[in-house]
N, C-alpha and C positions, 0 to 999 in steps of 0.2 A: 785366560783368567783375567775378568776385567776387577779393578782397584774397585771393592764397595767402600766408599767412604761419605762424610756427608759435603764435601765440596764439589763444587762442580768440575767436569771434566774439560778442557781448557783445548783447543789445537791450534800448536804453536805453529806450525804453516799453511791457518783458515784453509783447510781442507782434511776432510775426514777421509782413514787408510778403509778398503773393504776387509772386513773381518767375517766377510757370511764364506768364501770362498776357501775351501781347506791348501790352497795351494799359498795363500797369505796368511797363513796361520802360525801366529810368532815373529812375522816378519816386523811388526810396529809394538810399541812397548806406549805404556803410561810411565811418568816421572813424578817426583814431585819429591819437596825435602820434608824432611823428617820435623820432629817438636827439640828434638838431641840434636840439631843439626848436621846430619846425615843423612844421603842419599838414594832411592832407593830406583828399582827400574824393574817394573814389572810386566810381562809378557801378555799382548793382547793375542786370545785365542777366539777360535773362530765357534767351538764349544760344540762343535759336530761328532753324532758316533760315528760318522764316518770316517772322521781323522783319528789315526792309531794314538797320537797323544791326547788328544780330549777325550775320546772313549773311555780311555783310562781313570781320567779327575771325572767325569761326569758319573764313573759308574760308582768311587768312592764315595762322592757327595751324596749320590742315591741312598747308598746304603746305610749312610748318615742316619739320613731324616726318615730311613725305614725304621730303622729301632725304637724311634720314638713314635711308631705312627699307632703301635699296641692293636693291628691285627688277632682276630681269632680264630679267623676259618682258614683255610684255600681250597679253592672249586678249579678243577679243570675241568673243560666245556670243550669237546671235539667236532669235529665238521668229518663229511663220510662220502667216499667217492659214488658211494649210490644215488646220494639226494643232488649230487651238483655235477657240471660236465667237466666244469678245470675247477683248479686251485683257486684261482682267482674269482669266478663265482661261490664258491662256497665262502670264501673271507667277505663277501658285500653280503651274503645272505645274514654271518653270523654276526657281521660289523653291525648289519642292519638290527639284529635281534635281543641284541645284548640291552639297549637302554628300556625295552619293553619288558624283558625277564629282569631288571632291576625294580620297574616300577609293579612291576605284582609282588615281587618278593616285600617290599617296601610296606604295601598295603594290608600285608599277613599281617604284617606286625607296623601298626601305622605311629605309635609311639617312640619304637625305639629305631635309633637312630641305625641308618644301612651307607658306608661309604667303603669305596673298592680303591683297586691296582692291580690294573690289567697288564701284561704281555704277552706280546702272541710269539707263538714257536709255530714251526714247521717240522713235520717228519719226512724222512728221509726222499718220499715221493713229492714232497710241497705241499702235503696240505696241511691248513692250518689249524689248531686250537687254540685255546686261552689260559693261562693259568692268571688267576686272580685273587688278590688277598682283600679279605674282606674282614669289613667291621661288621657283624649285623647278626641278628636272631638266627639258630642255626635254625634249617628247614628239614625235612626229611627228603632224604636224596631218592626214593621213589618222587616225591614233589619233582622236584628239580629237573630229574628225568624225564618226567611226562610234559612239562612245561619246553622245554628244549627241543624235543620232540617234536612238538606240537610249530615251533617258531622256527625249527630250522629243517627236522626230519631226521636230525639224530637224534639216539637217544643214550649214547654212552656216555656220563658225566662222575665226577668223583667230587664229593666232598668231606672234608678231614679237617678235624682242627689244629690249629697250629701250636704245633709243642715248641718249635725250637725259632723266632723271629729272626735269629742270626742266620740259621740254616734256610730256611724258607725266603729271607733277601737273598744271598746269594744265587740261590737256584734261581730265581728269576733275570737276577743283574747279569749271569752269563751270558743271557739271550740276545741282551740288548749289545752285547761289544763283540756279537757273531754279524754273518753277515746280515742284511736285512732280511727279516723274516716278514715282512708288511709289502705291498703291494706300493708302487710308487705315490708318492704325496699322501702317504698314512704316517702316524706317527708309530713308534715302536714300542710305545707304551701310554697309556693313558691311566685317569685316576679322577673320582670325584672332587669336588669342592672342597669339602673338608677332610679328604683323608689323614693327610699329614696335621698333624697338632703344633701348629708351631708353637702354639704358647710352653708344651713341655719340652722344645728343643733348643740348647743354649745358644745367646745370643752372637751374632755374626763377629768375630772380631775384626774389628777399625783401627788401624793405624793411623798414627795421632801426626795428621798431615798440618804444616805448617802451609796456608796458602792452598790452592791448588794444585791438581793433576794435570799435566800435559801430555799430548799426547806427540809421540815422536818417531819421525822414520827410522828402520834399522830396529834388530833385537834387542831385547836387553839386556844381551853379552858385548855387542858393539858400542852398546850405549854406556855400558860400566868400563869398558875399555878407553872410551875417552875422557873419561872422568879419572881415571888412575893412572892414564899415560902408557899402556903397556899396551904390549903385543904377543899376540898368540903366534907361536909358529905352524907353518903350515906345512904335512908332510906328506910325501911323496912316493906313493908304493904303487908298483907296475902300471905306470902310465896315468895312474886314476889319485886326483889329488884326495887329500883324507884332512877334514879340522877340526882342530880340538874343539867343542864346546863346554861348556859347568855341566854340570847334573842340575836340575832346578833347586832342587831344596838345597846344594852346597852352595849354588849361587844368588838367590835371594837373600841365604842366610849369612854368606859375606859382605853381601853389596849393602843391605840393613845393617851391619857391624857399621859400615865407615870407615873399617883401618884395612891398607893397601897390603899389610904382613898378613893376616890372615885369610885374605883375600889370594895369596899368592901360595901359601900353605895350602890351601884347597886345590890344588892344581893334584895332587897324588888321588884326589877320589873325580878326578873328571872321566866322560865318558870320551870316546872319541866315534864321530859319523862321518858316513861318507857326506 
C-alpha cells in the first residue's frame, strides 16, 4: 500500500526498493511525520493478486469502488470444447470477440450509455468464460445468443439483472484471489473507461503530512521499532525460528497514535508468523 498524499515521494538512500516483485513485498515502508507531530510508517506492497497479502486489500478496494459503479445487468458468455482444440484457444477467440459484441450491442442503442467489468473463471476442465457486469440497455438474450454464436461458435449465454450489487461483487471478486484463471500476460479482469463513477465515490483519505514521504529499507515494524527503542522477542519452537509481527491495522493504528504505551498494549492482538 503506497502513501497517496499530495507530497512527493522523497528516497532517503537515492535509490528506489523493487516493489513489482512479491518476494519484496513489505520488505521497504514510506515514512513521513505527521501535522500532530507523530510518526507514521507505512508498508510498500507490491499490489499483486498473486501475493496472499495484496490479494486481499486489492480485492476489498474492488469491491469498494463496485458499489458505487450502479451496474444493471450481468451476462455470462461461455467458450465450448467443440468450437476450439484447448483452453487456451478458445480464451484468444473469446478475448478476441468481446470488444466487437460490445460494439454492436452499443450501436442498438447508440444513445445510451454501455460500460462493463469483466472476469473470466475457468471450469473445472479449464475452460474459460466471462462473467461481466454491465451498465447498458438490456437486449434480448435470443440477441446475444445469436451474436456470440456467430463471433465465437458458442451459443450458451445468460443474461439477468442485477438485484443485489453486493452479491454480484463478490461473486466476481472470488475469482480474482483464486488461482489465475487468465492465460499468462492477460490481466484477470478488465473494465471499460468509464465503468466506475468516481465522482459518486468518497474521496481518497490523505493524511495531513508534514513535509514529505521517504522512503526506507526494512518494514514498517522494524522501522517503528527504531523509533520506540523496543524489541520484539524472538521465539523458538522445534528447530524453526517463529517472530512476532503487528497485525496491520493494530499497527498503523499505534504507530499514527505516537504514544509508545499503547503501542505496547497492542502486543495481546499481534499475530505471530513463521
Amino acid at each position: 500500500m503506497s502513501p497517496k498524499t499530495g507530497g512527493a515521494i522523497v528516497d532517503s538512500l537515492e535509490r528506489e526498493p523493487s516493489t513489482s516483485a512479491k518476494d519484496r513485498c513489505g520488505t521497504w515502508c514510506a515514512t513521513a511525520e505527521l501535522e500532530d507531530g507523530s510518526r507514521i510508517a507505512v508498508p510498500i506492497r507490491c499490489r499483486s493478486w498473486d501475493c496472499l497479502d495484496c490479494a486481499k486489500t486489492n480485492k476489498r478496494r474492488l469491491l469498494r469502488r463496485l458499489r458505487y459503479a450502479k451496474p444493471n445487468l450481468f451476462a455470462t458468455l461461455t467458450t465450448s470444447e467443440r468450437t476450439a482444440k484447448t483452453p487456451e484457444e478458445a480464451f484468444a477467440r473469446a478475448n478476441a470477440a468481446l470488444p466487437i459484441l460490445f460494439k454492436r450491442w452499443q450501436r442498438r442503442f447508440p444513445s445510451v450509455r454501455l460500460d462493463y467489468f469483466l472476469v473470466w473463471e475457468r471450469t473445472k476442465r479449464g475452460w474459460p468464460h466471462a462473467h461481466i457486469l454491465l451498465v447498458a440497455r438490456r437486449v434480448a438474450k435470443r440477441w446475444l445468443s445469436r451474436q456470440w454464436l456467430e463471433l465465437t461458435g458458442c451459443y450458451i449465454v445468460d443474461l439477468q439483472p442485477v438485484g443485489s450489487i453486493e452479491h454480484a461483487a463478490k461473486y466476481l471478486a472470488k475469482y480474482l484471489t483464486k488461482d489465475p484463471q487468465v492465460p499468462a500476460g492477460h490481466r484477470r479482469w478488465r473494465r471499460s473507461a468509464h465503468f466506475f463513477q468516481t465522482a459518486l465515490e468518497p474521496p481518497i483519505f490523505k493524511l495531513p503530512v508534514k513535509g514529505t514521504w521517504k522512503i526506507q529499507p526494512g518494514s514498517a515494524r522494524s522501522q517503528a521499532l527504531l523509533w520506540f527503542n523496543e524489541q520484539l522477542a524472538v521465539f523458538q519452537k522445534d528447530g524453526g525460528f517463529w517472530e512476532a509481527r503487528a497485525a496491520p491495522e493494530i499497527w498503523l493504528a499505534q504507530v499514527a497514535a505516537g504514544t509508545r504505551d499503547k503501542l505496547l498494549l497492542s502486543m495481546s492482538g499481534w499475530e505471530f508468523g513463521k
